[in-house]
C-alpha positions, 0 to 999 in steps of 0.5 A, a space after each residue: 942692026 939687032 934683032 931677037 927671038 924669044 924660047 917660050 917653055 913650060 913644065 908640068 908636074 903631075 902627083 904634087 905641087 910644083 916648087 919653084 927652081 925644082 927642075 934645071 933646063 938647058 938650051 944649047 947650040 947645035 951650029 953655034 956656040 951658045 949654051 944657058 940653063 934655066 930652072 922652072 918657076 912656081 907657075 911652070 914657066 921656064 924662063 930662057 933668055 932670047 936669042 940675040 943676033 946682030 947683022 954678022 949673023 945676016 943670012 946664017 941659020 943656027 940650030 939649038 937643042 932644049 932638053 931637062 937635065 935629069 938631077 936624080 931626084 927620088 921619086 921622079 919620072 924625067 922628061 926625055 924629050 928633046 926639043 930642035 929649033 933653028 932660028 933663020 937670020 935675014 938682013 931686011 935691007 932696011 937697018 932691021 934684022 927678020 928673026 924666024 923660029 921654027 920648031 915645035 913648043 916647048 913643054 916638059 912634064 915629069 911625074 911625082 910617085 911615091 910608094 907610101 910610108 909609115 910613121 910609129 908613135 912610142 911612149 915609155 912608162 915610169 913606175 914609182 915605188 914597185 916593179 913594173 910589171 908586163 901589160 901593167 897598165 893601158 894606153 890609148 892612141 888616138 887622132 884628133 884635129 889640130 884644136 885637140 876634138 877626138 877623130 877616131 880612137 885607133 888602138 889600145 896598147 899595153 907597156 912592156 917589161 921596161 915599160 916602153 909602149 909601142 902603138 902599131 905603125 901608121 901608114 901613109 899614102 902619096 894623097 896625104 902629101 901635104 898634110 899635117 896629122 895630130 894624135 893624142 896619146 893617154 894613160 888609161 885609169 884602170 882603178 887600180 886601187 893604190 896607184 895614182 894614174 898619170 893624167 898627162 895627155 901627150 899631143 903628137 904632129 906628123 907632117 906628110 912631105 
């Protein structure tokens, strides 16, 4: 005679998306030698295998720990809980096996928090046939969608001595995760008489993670 169980769990993750295989789980006899690890899938389902008896495990009860093993992922909160079942096996007398579980339901939850980062966007200017000169010419940064329409225009800045120009950091926040950003950057015709400005337009995408 057979007979089985299964071990529902679940996961949860709070401050982003849950990937599949993120997070590693173990179950694990206490009175018994037994022991698998199981990863989440995309819908937070952790999918354990059932515990599978025969008729020598007639009349024993067996007791099993669930827990989430910590990896170190940066940025996650862990659930500490531990989770005690104990499965009672009984010889129905019949050719049958009565399999019973006890023990609350398994759920794990863990939390994504990140401080915020920043992204700057640089541009190096070429002179040909004078010196460079600081703050010689003008620089425009600007957001615009992924189809090129202007957003927002976010600052003006001037080359430097070696002609390299640095706009002011962007910031970002954990409600941009999951995100993709566009800038444009331009030169600035500023008229001056003798030079031909560069008409190049230089689009920038920035991905949040």
């Amino acid at each position: 005679a057979r007979g089985s169980v299964p071990v529902p769990a679940t996961k949860m993750l709070e401050g982003k998306q849950l990937p599949a295989g993120q997070f590693t789980f173990v179950i694990e006899g206490q009175n018994i030698e037994y022991q698998e690890e199981a990863s989440n899938l995309e819908n937070g389902a952790i999918p354990f295998s059932d515990l599978c008896f025969d008729e020598s495990d007639a009349g024993k009860t067996y007791r099993y720990r669930v827990y989430e093993k910590d990896t170190g992922l940066p940025g996650y909160q862990y659930d500490k809980t531990q989770y005690d079942l104990e499965v009672s096996v009984a010889d129905n007398g019949d050719g049958t096996l009565s399999v019973t579980k006890t023990g609350k339901d398994i759920h794990f939850s863990n939390t994504y928090t990140v401080t915020g980062t920043q992204e700057t966007i640089s541009a190096h200017k070429t002179l040909n046939g004078r010196k460079l000169e600081k703050s010689q010419f003008t620089f425009l940064l600007e957001e615009v969608s992924k189809s090129g329409e202007v957003l927002r225009e976010i600052e003006t800045k001037a080359n430097d001595i070696n002609g390299n120009v640095l706009f002011d950091p962007i910031a970002y926040t954990q409600q941009d995760m999951g995100k993709t950003f566009y800038y444009r950057v331009s030169e600035k015709d500023s008229g001056f008489s003798g030079y031909t400005f560069d008409q190049t337009r230089y689009t920038v995408a920035i991905s949040v993670i």
